[in-house]
BAFI-3210 file (N, C-alpha, C; in Angstrom, 3 decimals, decimal comma, padded with zeros to 6 digits):
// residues 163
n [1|2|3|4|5|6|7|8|9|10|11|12|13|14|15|16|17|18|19|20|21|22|23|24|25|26|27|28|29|30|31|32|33|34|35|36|37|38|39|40|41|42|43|44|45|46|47|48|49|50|51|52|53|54|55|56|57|58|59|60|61|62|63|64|65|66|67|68|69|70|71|72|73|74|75|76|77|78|79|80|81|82|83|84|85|86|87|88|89|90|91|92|93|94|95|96|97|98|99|100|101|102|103|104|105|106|107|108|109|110|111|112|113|114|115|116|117|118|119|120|121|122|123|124|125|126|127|128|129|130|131|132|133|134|135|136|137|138|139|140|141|142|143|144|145|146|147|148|149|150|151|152|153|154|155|156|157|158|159|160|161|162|163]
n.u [188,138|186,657|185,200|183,756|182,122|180,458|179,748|177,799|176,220|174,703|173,563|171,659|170,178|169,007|167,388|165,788|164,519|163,307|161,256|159,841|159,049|159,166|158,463|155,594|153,387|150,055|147,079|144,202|142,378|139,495|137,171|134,599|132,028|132,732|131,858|130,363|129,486|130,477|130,262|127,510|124,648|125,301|125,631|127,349|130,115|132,015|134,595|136,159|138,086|139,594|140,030|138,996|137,146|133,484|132,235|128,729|126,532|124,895|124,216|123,841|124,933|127,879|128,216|129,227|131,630|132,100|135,159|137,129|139,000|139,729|139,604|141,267|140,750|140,131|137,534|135,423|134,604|133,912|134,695|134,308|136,241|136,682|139,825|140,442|142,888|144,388|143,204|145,222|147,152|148,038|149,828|150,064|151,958|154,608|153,539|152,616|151,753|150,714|149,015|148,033|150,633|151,836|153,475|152,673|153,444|154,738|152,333|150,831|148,578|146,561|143,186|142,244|140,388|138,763|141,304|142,425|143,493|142,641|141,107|141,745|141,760|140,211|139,908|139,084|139,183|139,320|137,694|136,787|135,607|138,264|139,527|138,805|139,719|141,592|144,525|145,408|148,373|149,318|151,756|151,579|153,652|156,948|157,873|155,947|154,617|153,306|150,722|147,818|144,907|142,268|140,038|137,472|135,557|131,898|131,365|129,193|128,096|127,855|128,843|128,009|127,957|129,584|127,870]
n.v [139,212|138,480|140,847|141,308|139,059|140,022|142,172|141,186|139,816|141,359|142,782|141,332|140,635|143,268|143,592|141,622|142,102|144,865|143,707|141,951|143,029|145,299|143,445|140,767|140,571|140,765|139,450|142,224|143,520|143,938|146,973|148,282|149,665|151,107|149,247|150,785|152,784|155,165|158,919|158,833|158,161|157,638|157,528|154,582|153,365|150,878|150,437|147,919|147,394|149,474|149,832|151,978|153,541|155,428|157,725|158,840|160,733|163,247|166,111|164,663|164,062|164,791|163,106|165,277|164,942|165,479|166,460|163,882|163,007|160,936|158,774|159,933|161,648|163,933|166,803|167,113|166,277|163,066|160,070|156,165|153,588|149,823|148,310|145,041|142,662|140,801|137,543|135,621|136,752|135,722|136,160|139,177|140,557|141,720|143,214|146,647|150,496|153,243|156,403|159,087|160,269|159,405|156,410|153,223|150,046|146,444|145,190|146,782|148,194|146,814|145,546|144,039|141,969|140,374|139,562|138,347|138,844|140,537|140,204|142,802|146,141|149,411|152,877|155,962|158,615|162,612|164,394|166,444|169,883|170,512|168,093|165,853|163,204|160,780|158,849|155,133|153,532|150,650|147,744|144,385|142,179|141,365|141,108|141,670|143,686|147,452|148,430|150,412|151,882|154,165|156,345|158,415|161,409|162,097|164,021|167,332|166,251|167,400|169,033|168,213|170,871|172,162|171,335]
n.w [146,730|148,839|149,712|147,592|147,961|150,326|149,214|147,196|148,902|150,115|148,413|147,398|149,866|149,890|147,530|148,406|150,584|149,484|147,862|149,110|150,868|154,212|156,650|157,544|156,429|157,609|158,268|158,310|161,566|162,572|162,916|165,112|167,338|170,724|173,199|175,272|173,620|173,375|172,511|171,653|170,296|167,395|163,982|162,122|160,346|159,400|156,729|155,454|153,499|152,704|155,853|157,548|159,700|160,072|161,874|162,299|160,469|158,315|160,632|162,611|166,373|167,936|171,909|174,248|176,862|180,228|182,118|183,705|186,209|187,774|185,825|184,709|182,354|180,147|179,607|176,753|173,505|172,448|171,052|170,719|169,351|169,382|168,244|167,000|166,769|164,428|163,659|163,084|165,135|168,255|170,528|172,086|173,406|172,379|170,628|169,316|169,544|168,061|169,014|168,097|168,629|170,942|172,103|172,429|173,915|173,981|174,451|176,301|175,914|175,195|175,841|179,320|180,908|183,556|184,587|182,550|179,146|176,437|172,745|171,847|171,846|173,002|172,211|172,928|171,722|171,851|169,925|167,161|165,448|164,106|164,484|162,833|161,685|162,132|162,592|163,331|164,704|163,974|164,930|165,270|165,462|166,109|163,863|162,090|158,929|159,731|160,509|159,378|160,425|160,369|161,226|161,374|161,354|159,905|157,262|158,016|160,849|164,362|166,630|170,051|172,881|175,857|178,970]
ca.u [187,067|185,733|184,250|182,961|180,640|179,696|178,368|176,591|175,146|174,061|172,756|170,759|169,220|168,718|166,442|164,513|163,609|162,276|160,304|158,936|158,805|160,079|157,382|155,067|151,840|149,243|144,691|143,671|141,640|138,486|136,619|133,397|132,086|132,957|130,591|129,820|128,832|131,157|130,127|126,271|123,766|125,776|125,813|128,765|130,191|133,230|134,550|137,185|138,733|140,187|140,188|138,207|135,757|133,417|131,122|127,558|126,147|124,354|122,446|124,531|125,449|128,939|128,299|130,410|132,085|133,077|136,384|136,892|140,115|139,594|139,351|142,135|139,784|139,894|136,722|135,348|133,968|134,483|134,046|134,972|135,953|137,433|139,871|140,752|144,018|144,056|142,925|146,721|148,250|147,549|151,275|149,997|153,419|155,757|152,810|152,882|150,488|151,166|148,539|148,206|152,083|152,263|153,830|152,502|154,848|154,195|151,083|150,111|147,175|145,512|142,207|142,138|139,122|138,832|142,443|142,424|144,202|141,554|142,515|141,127|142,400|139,778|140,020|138,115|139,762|138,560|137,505|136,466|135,604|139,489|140,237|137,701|140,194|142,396|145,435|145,757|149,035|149,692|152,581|151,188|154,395|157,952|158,232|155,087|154,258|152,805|148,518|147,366|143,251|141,363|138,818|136,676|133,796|131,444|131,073|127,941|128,614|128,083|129,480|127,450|128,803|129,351|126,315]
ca.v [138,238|138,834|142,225|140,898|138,337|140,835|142,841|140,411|138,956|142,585|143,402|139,861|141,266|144,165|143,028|140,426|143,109|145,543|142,640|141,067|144,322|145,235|142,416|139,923|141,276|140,057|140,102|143,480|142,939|144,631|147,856|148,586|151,066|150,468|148,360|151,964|153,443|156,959|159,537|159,141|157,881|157,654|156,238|153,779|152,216|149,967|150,360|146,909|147,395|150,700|150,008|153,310|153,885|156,329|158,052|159,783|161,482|164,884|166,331|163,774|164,988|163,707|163,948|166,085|164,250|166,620|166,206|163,344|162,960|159,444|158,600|160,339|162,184|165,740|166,999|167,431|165,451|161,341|158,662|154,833|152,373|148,352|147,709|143,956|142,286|139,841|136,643|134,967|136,976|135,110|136,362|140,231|141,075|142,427|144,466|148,230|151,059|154,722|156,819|161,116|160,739|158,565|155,025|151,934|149,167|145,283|144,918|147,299|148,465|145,335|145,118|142,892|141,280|139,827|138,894|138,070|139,917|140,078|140,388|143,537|147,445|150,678|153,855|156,870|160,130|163,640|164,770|167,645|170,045|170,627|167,313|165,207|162,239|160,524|157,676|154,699|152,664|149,213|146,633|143,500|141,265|142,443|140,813|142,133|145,212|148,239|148,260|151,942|152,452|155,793|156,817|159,956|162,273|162,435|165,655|167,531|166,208|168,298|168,360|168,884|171,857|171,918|172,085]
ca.w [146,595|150,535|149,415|146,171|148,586|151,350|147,915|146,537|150,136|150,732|147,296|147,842|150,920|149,902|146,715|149,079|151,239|148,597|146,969|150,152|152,001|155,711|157,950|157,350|155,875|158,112|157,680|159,031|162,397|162,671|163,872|165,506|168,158|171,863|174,059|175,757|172,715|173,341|171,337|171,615|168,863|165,727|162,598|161,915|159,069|159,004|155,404|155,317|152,351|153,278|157,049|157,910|160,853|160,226|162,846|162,495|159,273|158,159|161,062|163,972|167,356|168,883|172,953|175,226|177,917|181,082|182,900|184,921|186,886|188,216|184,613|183,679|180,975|180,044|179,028|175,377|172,537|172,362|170,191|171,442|168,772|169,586|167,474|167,217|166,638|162,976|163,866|162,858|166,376|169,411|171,208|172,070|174,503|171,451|169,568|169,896|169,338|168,052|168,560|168,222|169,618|171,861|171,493|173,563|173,753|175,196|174,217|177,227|175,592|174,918|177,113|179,808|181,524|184,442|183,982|180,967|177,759|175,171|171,614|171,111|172,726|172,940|171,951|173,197|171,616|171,739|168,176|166,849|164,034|163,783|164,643|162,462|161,158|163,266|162,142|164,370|163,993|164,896|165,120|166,132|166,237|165,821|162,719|161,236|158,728|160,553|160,072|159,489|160,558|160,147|162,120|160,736|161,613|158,997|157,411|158,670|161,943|164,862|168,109|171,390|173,630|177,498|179,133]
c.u [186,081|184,763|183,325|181,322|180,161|178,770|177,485|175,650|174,377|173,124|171,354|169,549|168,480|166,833|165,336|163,757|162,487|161,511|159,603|158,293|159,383|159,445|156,382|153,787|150,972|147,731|145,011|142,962|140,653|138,111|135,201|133,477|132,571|132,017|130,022|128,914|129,073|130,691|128,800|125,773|124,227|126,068|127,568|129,230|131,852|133,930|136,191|138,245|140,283|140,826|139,876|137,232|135,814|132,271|130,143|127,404|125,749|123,705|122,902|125,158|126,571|128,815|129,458|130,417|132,541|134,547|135,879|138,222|140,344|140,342|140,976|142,016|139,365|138,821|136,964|134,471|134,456|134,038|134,906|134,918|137,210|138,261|140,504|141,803|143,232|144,052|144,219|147,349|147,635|148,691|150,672|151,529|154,429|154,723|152,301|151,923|151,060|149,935|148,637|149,425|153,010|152,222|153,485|153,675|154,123|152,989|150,471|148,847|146,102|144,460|142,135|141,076|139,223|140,326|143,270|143,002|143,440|142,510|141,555|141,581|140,756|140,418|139,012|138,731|138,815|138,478|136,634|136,275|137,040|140,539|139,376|138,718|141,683|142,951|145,627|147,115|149,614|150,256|152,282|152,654|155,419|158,498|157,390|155,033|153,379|151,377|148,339|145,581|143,038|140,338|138,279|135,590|133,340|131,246|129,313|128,012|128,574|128,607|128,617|128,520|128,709|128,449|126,280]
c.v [138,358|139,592|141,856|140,044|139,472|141,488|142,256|139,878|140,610|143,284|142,358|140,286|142,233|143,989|142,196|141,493|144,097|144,818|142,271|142,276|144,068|144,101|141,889|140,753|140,044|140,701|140,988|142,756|143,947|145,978|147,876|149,502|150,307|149,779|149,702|152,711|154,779|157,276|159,980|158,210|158,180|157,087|156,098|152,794|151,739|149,570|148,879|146,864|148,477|151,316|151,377|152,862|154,640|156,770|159,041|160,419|162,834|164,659|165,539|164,369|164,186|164,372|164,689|165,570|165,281|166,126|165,482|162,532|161,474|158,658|158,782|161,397|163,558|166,045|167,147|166,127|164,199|160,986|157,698|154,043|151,133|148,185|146,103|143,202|141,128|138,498|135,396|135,241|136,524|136,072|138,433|141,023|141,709|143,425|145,831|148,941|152,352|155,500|158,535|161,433|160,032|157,193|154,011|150,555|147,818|145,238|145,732|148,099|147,687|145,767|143,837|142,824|140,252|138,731|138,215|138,691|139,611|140,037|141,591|144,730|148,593|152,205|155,129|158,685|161,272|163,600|166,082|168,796|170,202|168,938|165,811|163,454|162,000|158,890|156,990|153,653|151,522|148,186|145,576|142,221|141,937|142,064|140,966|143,517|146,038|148,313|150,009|152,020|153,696|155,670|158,426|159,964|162,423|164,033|165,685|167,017|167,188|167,526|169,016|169,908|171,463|171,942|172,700]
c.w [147,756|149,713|148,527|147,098|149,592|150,548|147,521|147,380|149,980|149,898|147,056|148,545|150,993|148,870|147,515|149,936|150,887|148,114|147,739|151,177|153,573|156,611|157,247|157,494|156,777|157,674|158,696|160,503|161,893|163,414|164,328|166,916|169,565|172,078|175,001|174,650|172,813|172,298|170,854|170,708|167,614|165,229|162,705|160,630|159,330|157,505|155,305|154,472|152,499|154,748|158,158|158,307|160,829|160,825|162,183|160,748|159,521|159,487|162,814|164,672|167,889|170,412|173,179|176,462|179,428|181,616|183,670|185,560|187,413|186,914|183,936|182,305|181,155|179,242|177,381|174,740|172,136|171,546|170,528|169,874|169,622|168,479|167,348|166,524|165,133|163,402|164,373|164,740|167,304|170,869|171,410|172,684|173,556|170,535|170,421|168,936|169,175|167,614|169,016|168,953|170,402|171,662|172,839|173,266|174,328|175,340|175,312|177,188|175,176|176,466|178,105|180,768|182,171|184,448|183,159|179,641|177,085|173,880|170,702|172,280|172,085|173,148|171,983|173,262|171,328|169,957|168,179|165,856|162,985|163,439|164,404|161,805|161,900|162,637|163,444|163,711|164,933|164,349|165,650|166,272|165,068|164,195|160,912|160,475|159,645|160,048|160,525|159,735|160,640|160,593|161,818|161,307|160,296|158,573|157,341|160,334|162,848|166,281|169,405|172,375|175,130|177,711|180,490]
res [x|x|x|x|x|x|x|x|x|x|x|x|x|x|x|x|x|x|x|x|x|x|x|x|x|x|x|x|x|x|x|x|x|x|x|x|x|x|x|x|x|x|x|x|x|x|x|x|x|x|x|x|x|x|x|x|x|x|x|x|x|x|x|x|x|x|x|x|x|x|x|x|x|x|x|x|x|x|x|x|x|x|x|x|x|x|x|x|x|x|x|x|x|x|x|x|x|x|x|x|x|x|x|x|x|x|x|x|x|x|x|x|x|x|x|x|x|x|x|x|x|x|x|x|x|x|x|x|x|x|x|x|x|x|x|x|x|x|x|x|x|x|x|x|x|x|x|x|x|x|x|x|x|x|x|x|x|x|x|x|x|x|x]
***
C-alpha cells in the first residue's frame, strides 16, 4: 500500500509539473540600446512579442572599439543593449545570467548606481559577420522559468575595421 502512495504522489507531481511547467512564467522585461549608444549610429527595433533586439539595417556601420585593459575590453566590434528585469521582480540577489558561456549568479550583474542596484544589467558584446545573433538567458528568481532574448545584426550590416 506505501509504494502504491509514493506512485501515485509522484505520478501527481509529475503531471502538475508538465502542465504548469518547471517556474513561474513571469512578463518579459524590456530591451533598448545602452545609454552609450555602443555600436555607433544604428537602427534599432525592439520586436516584444518575440523578445528580439535588432541592430542597424542595409548600408549600417557597427563601430570598432580598440583594446582597453582598464576596461577589461578586448578590441573589436560592439553593440550595448539594457536589458530590464519584468516589472513583478523587485528581489534581484537569486537571479542569474548565462551569457556566450558564462554563468552570473546573485544578481551580480545587475547595474548599480551610485549604490544603488537598478533593475536593469548591460550588455556590450563583440559581434560580428560570424557572430551576427547572440542568445541571452535569464533566471530572475529561483522559482521562475528561464527568459530567452536575441539580439541580432541586421543583414547588410557592416562592420567598421581597425583604424
Amino acid at each position: 500500500m506505501k509504494v502504491y502512495r509514493v506512485f501515485l504522489v509522484s505520478f501527481l507531481a509529475f503531471i502538475m509539473m508538465f502542465t504548469f511547467g518547471c517556474g513561474t512564467n513571469l512578463s518579459y522585461g524590456i530591451i533598448e540600446r545602452d545609454s552609450a549608444l555602443t555600436g555607433g549610429n544604428l537602427s534599432f527595433v525592439y520586436d516584444s512579442s518575440t523578445h528580439t533586439a535588432t541592430f542597424g539595417k542595409e548600408g549600417e556601420v557597427v563601430a570598432y572599439y580598440p583594446e582597453d585593459i582598464e576596461l577589461g575590453r578586448t578590441g573589436g566590434n560592439r553593440i550595448g543593449v539594457k536589458i530590464y528585469a519584468p516589472s513583478e521582480v523587485t528581489d534581484y540577489s537569486k537571479a542569474k545570467l548565462n551569457f556566450e558561456g558564462t554563468e552570473y549568479v546573485s544578481g551580480s550583474f545587475m547595474m548599480t548606481v551610485y549604490d544603488q542596484i537598478q533593475n536593469y544589467f548591460v550588455l556590450t558584446p563583440l559581434v560580428s559577420e560570424k557572430n551576427k545573433e547572440l542568445k541571452v538567458y535569464v533566471t530572475w528568481t529561483p522559482d521562475s522559468a528561464e527568459q530567452i532574448y536575441t539580439i541580432k545584426i541586421a543583414e547588410g550590416v557592416k562592420f567598421a575595421e581597425k583604424a
